[in-house]
C-alpha positions in Angstrom: 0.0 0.0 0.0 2.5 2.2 0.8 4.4 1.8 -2.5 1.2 2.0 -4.0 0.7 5.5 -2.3 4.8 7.0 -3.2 4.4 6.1 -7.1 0.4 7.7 -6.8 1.9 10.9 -5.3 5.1 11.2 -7.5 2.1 11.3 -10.7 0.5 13.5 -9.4 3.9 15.8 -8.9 4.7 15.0 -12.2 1.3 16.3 -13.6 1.0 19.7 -11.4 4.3 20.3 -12.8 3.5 19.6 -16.3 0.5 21.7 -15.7 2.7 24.8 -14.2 4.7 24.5 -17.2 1.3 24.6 -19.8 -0.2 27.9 -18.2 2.9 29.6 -17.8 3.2 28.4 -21.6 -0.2 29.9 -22.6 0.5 33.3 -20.3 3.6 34.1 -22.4 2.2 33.5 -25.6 -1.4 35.8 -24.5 1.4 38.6 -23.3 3.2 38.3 -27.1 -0.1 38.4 -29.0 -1.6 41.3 -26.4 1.7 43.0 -26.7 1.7 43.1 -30.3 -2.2 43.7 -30.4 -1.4 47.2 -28.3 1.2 48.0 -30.2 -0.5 48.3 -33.5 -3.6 50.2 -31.6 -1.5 52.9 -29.8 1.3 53.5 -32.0 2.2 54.4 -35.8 3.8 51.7 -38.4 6.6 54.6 -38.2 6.8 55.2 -34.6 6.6 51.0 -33.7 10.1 50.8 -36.0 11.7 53.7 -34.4 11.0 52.1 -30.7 12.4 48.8 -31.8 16.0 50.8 -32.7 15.8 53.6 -30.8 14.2 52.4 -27.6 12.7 48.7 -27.3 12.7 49.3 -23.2 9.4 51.0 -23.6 8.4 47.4 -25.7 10.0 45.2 -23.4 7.9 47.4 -20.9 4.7 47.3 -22.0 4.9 43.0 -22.5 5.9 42.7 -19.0 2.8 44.6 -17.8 0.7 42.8 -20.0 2.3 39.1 -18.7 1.6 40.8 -15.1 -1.8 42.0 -15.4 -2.2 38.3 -17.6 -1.1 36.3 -14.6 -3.1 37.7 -12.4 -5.8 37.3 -14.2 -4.6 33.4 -14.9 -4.2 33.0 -10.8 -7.8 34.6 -10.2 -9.7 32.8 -12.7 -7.5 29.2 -12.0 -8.7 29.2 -8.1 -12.2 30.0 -9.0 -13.5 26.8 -9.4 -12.7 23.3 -7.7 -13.3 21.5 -11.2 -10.0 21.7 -13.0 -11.5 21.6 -16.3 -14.6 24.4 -15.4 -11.5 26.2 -14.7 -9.7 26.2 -18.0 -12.6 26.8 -20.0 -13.4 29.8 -17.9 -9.9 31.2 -18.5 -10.7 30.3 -22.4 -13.4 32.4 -22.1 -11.5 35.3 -20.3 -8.5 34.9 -23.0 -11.2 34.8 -25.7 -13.1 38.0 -24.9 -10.0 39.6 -24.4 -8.3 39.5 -27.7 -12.1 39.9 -29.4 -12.5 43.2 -27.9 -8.8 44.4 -28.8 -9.3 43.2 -32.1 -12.7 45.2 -32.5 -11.0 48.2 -30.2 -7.9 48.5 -33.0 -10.8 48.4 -35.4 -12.4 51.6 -34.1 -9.7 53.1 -33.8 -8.0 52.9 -36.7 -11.0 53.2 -39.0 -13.4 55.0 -37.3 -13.3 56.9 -33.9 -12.2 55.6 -30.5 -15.2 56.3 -28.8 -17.5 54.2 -30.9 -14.8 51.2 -29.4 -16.9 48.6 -27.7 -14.7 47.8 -24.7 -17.7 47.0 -22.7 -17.7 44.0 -24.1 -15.0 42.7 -22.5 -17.2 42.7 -18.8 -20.3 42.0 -20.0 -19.2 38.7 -21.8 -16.8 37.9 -18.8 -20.0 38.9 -15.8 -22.7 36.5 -17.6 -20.2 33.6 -18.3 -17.7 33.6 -15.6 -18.4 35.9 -12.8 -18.7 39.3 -11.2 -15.7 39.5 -9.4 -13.5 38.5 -12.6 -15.3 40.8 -14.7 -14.3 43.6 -12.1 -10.9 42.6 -11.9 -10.5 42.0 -15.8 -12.7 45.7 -16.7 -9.7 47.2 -14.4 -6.7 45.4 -15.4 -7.3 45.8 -19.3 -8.0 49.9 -19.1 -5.2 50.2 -17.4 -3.3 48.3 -20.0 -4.9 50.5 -22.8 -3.6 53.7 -20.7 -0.4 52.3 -20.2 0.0 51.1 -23.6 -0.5 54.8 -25.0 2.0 56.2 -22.0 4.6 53.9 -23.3 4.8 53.6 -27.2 1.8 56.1 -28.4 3.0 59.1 -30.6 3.1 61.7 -27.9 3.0 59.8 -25.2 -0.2 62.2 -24.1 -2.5 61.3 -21.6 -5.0 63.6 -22.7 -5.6 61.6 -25.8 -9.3 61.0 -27.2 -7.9 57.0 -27.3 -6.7 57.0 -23.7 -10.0 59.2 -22.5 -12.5 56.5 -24.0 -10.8 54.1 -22.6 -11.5 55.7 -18.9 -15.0 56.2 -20.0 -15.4 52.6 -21.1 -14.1 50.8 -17.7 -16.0 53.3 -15.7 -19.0 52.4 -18.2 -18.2 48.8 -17.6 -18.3 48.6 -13.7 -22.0 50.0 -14.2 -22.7 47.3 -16.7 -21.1 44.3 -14.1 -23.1 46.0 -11.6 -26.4 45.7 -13.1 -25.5 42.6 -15.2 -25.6 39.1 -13.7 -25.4 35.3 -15.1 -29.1 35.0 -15.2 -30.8 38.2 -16.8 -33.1 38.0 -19.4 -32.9 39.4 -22.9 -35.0 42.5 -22.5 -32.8 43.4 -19.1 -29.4 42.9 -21.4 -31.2 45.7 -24.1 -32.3 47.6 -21.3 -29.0 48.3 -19.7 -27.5 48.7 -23.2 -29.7 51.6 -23.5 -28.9 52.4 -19.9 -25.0 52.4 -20.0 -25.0 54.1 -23.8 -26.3 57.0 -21.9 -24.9 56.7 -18.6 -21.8 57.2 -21.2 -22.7 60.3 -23.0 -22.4 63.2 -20.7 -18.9 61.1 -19.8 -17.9 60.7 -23.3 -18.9 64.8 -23.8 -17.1 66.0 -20.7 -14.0 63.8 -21.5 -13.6 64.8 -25.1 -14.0 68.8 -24.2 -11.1 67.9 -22.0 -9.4 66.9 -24.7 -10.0 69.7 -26.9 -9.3 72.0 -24.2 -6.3 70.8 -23.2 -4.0 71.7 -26.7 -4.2 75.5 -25.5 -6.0 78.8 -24.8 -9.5 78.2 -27.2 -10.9 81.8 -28.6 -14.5 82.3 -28.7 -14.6 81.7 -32.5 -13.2 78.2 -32.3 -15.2 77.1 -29.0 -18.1 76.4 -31.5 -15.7 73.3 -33.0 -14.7 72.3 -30.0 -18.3 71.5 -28.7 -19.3 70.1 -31.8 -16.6 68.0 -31.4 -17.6 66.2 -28.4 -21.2 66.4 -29.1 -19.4 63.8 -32.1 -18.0 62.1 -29.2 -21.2 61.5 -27.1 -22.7 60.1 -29.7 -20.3 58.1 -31.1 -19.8 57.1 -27.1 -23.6 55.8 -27.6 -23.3 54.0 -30.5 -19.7 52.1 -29.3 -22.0 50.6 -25.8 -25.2 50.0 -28.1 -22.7 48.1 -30.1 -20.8 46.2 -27.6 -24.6 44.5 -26.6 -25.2 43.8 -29.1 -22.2 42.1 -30.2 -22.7 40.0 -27.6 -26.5 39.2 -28.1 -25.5 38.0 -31.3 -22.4 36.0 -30.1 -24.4 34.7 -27.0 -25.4 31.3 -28.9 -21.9 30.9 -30.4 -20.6 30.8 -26.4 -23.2 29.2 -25.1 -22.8 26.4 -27.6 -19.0 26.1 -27.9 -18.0 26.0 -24.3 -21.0 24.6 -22.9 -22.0 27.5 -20.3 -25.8 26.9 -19.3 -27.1 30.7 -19.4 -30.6 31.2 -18.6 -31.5 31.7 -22.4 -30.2 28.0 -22.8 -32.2 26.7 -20.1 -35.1 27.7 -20.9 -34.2 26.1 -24.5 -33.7 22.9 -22.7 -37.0 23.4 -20.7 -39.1 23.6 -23.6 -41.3 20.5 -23.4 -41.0 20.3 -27.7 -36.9 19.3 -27.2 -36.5 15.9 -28.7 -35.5 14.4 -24.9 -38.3 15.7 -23.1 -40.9 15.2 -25.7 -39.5 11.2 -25.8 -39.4 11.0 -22.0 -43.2 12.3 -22.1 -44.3 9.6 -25.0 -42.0 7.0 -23.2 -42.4 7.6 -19.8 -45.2 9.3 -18.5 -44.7 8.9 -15.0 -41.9 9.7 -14.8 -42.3 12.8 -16.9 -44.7 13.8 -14.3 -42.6 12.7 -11.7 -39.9 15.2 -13.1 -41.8 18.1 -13.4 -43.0 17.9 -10.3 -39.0 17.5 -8.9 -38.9 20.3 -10.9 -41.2 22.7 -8.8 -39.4 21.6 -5.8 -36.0 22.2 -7.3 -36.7 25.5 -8.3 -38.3 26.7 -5.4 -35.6 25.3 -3.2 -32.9 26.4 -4.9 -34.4 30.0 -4.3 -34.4 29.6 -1.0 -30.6 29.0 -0.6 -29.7 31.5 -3.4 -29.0 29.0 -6.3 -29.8 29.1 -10.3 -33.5 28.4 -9.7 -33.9 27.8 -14.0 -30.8 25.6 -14.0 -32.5 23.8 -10.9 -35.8 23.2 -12.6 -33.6 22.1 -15.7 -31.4 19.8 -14.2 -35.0 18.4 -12.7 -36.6 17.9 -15.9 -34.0 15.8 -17.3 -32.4 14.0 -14.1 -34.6 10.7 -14.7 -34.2 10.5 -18.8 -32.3 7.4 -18.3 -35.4 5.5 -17.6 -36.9 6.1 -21.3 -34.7 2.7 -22.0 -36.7 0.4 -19.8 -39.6 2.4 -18.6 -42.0 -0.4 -17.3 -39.4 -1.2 -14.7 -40.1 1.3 -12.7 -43.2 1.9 -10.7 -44.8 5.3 -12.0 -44.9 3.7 -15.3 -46.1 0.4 -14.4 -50.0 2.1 -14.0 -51.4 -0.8 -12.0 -50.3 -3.5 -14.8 -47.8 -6.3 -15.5 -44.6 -5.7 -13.1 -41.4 -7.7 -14.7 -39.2 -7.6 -11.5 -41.8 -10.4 -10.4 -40.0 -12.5 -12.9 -36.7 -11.7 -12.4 -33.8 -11.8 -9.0 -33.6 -9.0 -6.7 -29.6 -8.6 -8.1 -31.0 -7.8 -11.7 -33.7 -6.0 -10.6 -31.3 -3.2 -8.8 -29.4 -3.3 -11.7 -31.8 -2.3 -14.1 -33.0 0.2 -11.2 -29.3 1.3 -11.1 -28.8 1.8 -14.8 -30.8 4.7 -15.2 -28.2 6.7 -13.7 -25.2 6.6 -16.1 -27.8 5.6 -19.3 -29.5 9.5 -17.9 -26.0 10.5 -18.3 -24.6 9.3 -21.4 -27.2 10.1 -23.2 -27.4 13.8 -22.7 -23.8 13.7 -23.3 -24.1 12.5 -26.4 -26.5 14.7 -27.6 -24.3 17.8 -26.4 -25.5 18.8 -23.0 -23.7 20.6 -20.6 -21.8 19.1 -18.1 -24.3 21.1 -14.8 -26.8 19.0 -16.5 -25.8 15.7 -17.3 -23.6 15.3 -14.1 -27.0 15.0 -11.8 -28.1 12.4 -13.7 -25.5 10.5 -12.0 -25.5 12.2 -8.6 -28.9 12.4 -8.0 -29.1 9.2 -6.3 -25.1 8.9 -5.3 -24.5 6.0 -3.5 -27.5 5.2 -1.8 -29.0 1.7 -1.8 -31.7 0.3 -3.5 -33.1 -0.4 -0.2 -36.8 -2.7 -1.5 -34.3 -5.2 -3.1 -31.2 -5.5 -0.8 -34.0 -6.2 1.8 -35.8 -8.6 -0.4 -32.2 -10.3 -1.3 -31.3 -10.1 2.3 -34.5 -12.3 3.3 -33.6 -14.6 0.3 -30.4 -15.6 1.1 -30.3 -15.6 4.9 -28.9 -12.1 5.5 -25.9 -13.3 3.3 -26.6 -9.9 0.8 -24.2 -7.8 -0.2 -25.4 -4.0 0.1 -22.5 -2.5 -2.6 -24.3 -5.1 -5.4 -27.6 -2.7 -4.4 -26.1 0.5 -4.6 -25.8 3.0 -7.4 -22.2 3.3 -8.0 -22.0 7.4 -7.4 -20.8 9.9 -7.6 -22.1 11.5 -4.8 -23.5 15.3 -5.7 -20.6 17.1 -5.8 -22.9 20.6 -6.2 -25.2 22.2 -4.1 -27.9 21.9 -7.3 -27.3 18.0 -7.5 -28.3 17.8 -3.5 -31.3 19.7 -4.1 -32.1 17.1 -6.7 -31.7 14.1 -4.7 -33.6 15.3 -2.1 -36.2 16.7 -4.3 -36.5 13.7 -6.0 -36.8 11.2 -2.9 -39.0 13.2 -1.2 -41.1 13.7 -4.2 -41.2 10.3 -4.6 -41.5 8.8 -1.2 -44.5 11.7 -0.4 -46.5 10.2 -3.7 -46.3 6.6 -2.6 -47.3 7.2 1.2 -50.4 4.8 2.1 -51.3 5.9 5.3 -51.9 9.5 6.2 -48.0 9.9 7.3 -46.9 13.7 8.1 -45.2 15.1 5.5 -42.2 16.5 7.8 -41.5 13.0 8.8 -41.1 11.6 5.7 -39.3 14.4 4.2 -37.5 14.3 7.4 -36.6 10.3 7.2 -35.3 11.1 3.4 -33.0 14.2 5.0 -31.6 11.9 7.8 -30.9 9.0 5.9 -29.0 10.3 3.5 -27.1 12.1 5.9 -26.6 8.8 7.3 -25.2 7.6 4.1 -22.6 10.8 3.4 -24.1 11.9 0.6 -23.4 15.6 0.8 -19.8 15.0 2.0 -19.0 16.2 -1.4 -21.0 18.6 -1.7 -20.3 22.6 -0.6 -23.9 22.7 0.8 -24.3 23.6 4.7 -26.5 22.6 7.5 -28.6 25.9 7.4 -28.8 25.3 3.6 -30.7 21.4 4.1 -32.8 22.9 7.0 -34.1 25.9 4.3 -34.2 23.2 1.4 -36.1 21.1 4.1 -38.8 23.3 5.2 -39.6 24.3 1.6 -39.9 20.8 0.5 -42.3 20.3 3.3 -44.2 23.4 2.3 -44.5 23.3 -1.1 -45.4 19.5 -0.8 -48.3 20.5 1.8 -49.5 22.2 -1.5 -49.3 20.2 -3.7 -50.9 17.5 -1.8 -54.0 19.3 -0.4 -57.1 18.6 0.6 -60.2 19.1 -1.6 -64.2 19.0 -1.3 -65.6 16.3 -2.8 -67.7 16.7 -5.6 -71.6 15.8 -5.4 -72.4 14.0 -8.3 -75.2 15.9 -10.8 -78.7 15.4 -9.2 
């Protein structure tokens, strides 16, 4: 074991190194190709082959920020996430945006003014796929690159620049938009704030650009008239670069959504309508457990409220969490509809196995019809590693209490997110509530279903907290109470 243990650890040396060596790798290159990016947007073919003779310090310069302000990006977005690979595609992302909104930015301002340059871009991409806090950090770090960059190798080497001022009106502009921006807003919010931050930008844009003109000397009367029409010019151009930079990214939203698999809310609800191919064949297939699910769903979304989770990627991952029975439906009992029930024919070891199968048949099939990973992982956590309890006991009493409980488990993983939890405790109590006989309290069944799988460590993966199960408890209990209500009976037609 111990041997086992030295050659297991010296791996996984070997691959943290290997991956040290990879990012600094990828940082290096980003600096070269942001470097040379800056270059071409601050500075003159001219002036770019006089600094590399006359003084390639202020070059050397401006790549070593950039690798700084790179890395620390690469650090913050690396420790975001627990999942490794979430991480790199989030830093994809990051890396992506970046060198889109330079490459539109050089665009602007080469062709047509600087303050039609959408730089907001850059944090509203990064806010609604990543994350506030990174789209703060990256809005900052990049205008300060932009400033720097003209300090270093622009023409004059002016501050007071219409380049370098839009650039201050755009990251003020962006914290705005990563303040009112989040991963879930809907479409009319997004258009909404694009109106909102085009204006917020105008009497910026206008009070920056008269700086500008003021700023070359002592204006006389006569030429005050050009230097107000000039950044009237501005303003408006200042409106038209944020109107632009949304909808840049309305119109590249599906192209993100579906290359790096990021579940936004305009996706989810995609996958929630009931005319997708998966739910449509779990409805025709299996229509108990469709019903089942969309009921799981209700509770998921409402308890994923209360703890301050994605309620629509909650209901989502509820809808689809039991497609894996569409391949043998009629072995499971809200399909069965009082008929024929095939485990009567079969062992208790295949029974939990077909039982069991749902899980990773759920999972592989999403996957291969390109769903995200938030989705198709609860498939398999939804039940973790908790036993098939009816037909270990019904082994158990076979063979003499000679049964093995691991043969009548699902195989995991446990729910490693606070969204698969919610799920598995949606779903057993949804479940376990339906099949009471006798008038049983709702708070102790939901309660038995909390405990035991408590009992079996199922949240030890999971980042979810004690006061988060008692909140996901009680609304479990309270929206069960109504859906199972009490009604009048109806007096038949006299």
């Amino acid at each position: 074991m111990r041997n086992f243990q030295v050659a297991k650890t010296k791996d996984r040396m070997e691959s943290e190194q290997h991956s040290v060596w990879l990012n600094a790798i990828i940082v290096i290159g980003m600096a070269f190709i942001v470097t040379g990016l800056l270059l071409l947007m601050s500075s003159t073919p001219e002036n770019i082959g006089s600094l590399f003779v006359d003084n390639p310090l202020r070059i050397w310069a401006l790549f070593a920020i950039a690798l700084v302000i790179l890395f620390t990006i690469h650090v913050f977005v690396g420790n975001m996430e627990r999942d490794g690979r979430t991480a790199q595609k989030y830093l994809l992302i990051v890396y992506v945006s970046i060198l889109v909104t330079i490459g539109l930015t050089l665009v602007c301002y080469e062709f047509i003014n600087p303050y039609i340059a959408p730089i907001t871009l850059l944090p509203v991409i990064i806010t609604v796929f990543v994350g506030r806090r990174i789209a703060i950090l990256c809005d900052g770090l990049f205008s300060a690159l932009l400033l720097l960059a003209y300090m270093l190798v622009g023409p004059t080497g002016n501050m007071l620049s219409s380049e370098v001022m839009s650039g201050i009106v755009s990251m003020l502009v962006g914290y705005f938009v990563v303040f009112f921006l989040n991963r879930t807003s809907n479409r009319t919010r997004y258009l909404v704030t694009g109106v909102g931050i085009a204006l917020l930008s105008m009497p910026l844009a206008f009070a920056s650009e008269l700086l500008v003109q003021l700023s070359s000397g002592t204006v006389d009367p006569l030429a005050m008239q050009g230097v107000l029409m000039e950044s009237v010019k501005a303003t408006l151009w200042s409106f038209a670069g944020n109107m632009l930079a949304v909808s840049i990214f309305l119109v590249t939203l599906p192209i993100f959504e579906s290359v790096f698999k990021i579940c936004t809310d305009f996706k989810l609800s995609e996958y929630c309508n009931f005319r997708v191919k998966v739910l449509r064949e779990l409805a025709e297939i299996a229509p108990g457990t469709f019903n089942h699910c969309m009921m799981v769903g209700v509770l998921a979304e409402s308890c994923a409220i209360a703890i301050g989770e994605n309620p629509q990627l909650a209901r989502t991952c509820a809808y689809y969490h039991d497609v894996g029975k569409t391949r043998s439906p009629e072995f499971f009992a809200e399909n069965q509809h009082g008929g024929v029930n095939p485990h009567d024919d079969i062992i208790p070891e295949v029974s939990a196995k077909k039982i069991t199968s749902h899980a990773q048949y759920g999972y592989d099939m999403l996957k291969k019809r390109g769903y995200p990973e938030e989705i198709a992982k609860v498939c398999l956590e939804h039940h973790g590693t908790m036993p098939v309890s009816y037909f270990y006991r019904k082994a158990d009493k076979i063979s003499d209490g000679n049964a093995e409980l691991a043969k009548f488990s699902y195989p995991g993983p446990k729910p490693t997110s606070k969204v698969a939890a919610i799920i598995m405790l949606a779903d057993a109590s949804e479940a376990a509530a339906r099949a009471a006989v006798h008038k049983v309290p709702l708070d102790v069944i939901v309660g038995n279903i909390f405990k035991e799988r408590m009992d079996y460590g199922q949240f030890d993966d999971c980042p979810i907290t004690f006061d988060d199960l008692h909140k996901i408890k009680m609304t479990i209990i309270e929206v069960l109470d109504g859906i199972h209500h009490n009604r009048v009976s109806y007096t038949p037609k006299i």
